[in-house]
C-alpha positions in Angstrom: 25.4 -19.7 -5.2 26.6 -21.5 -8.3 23.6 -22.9 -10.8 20.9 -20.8 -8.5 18.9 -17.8 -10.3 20.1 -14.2 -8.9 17.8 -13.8 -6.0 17.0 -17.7 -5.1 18.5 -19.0 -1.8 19.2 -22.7 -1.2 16.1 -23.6 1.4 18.6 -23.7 4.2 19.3 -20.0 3.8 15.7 -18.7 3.2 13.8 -16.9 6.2 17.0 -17.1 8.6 18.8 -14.1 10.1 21.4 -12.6 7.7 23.8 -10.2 8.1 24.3 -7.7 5.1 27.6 -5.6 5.1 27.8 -2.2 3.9 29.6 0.8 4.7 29.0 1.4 8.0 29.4 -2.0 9.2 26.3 -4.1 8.7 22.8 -5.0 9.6 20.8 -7.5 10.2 17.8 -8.9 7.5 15.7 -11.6 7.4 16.6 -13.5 4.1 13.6 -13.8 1.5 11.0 -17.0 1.3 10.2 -18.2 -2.0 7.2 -18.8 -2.8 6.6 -22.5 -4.0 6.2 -22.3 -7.3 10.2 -21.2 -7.7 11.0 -24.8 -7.3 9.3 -27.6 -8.9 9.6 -30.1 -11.9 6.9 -30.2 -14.8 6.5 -33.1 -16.9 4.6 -33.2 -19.7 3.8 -36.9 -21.8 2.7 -37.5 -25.2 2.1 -41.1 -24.6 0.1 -44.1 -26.3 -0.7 -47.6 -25.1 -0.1 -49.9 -27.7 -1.8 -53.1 -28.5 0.6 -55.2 -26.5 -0.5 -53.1 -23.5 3.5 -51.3 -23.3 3.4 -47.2 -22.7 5.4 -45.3 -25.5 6.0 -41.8 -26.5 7.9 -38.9 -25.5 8.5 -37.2 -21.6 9.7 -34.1 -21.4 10.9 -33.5 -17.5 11.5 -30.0 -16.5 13.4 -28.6 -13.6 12.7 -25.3 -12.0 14.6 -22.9 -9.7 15.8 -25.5 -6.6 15.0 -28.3 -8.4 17.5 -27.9 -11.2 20.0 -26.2 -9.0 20.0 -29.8 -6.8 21.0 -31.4 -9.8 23.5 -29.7 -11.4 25.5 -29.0 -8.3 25.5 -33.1 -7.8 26.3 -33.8 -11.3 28.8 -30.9 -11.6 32.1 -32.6 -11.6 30.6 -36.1 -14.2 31.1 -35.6 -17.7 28.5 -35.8 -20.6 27.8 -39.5 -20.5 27.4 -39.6 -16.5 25.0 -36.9 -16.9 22.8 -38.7 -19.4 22.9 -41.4 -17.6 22.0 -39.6 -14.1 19.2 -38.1 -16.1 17.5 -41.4 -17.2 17.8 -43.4 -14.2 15.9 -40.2 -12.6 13.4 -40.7 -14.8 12.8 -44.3 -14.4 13.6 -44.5 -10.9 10.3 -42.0 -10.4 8.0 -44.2 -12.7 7.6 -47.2 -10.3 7.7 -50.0 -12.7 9.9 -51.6 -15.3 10.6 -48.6 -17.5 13.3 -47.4 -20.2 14.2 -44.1 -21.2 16.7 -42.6 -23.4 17.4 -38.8 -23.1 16.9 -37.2 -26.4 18.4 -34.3 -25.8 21.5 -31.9 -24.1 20.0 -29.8 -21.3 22.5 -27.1 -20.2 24.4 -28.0 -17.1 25.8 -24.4 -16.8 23.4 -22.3 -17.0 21.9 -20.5 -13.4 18.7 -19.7 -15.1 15.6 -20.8 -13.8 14.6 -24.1 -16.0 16.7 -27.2 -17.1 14.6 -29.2 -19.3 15.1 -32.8 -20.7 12.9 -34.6 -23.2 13.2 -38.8 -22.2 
């Protein structure tokens, strides 16, 4: 599948039935289970509270395997600005108060390899 790591199967198509075509017709498999760890995000914060009691540093968000394939199949047809966007309503949508962020950088929305990192 398009943005997924060789070897990674949308969770739909993991531990099903399959039916692999070769030479002499086919046979059937049983399609791979990842393990867990594959798919997850990371986020790492280098955050202080300032006097006025208001949360402020840097949030770097990392997607892995699944979790960064999700997104840039949804987000495949937006341009740059959509995609920023996306990417910071994400962010503050999983923090659970009033929050801002501003993407500081250009993660790769092409790219089938395993991470797709942003730094809010």
């Amino acid at each position: 599948m398009v943005f997924t790591p060789y070897g990674l199967l949308t969770w739909s198509e993991t531990a099903v039935p399959g039916l692999r075509l070769d030479k002499d017709g086919g046979t059937w498999i049983q399609t791979t289970l990842p393990q867990a760890s594959e798919s997850r995000i990371e986020r790492v914060g280098k955050l202080k509270l300032s006097d006025t009691g208001d949360l402020e540093g840097k949030l770097t968000v990392t997607y892995i395997g699944l979790e960064a394939m999700y997104h840039r199949v949804e987000e495949r047809n937006e341009d740059e600005v959509a995609r920023k966007k996306f990417l910071e309503e994400l962010v503050t949508a999983q923090i659970g108060v009033a929050a801002e962020a501003e993407l500081t950088n250009k993660p790769d929305w092409t790219n089938s390899e395993n991470a797709a990192g942003c730094g809010i």
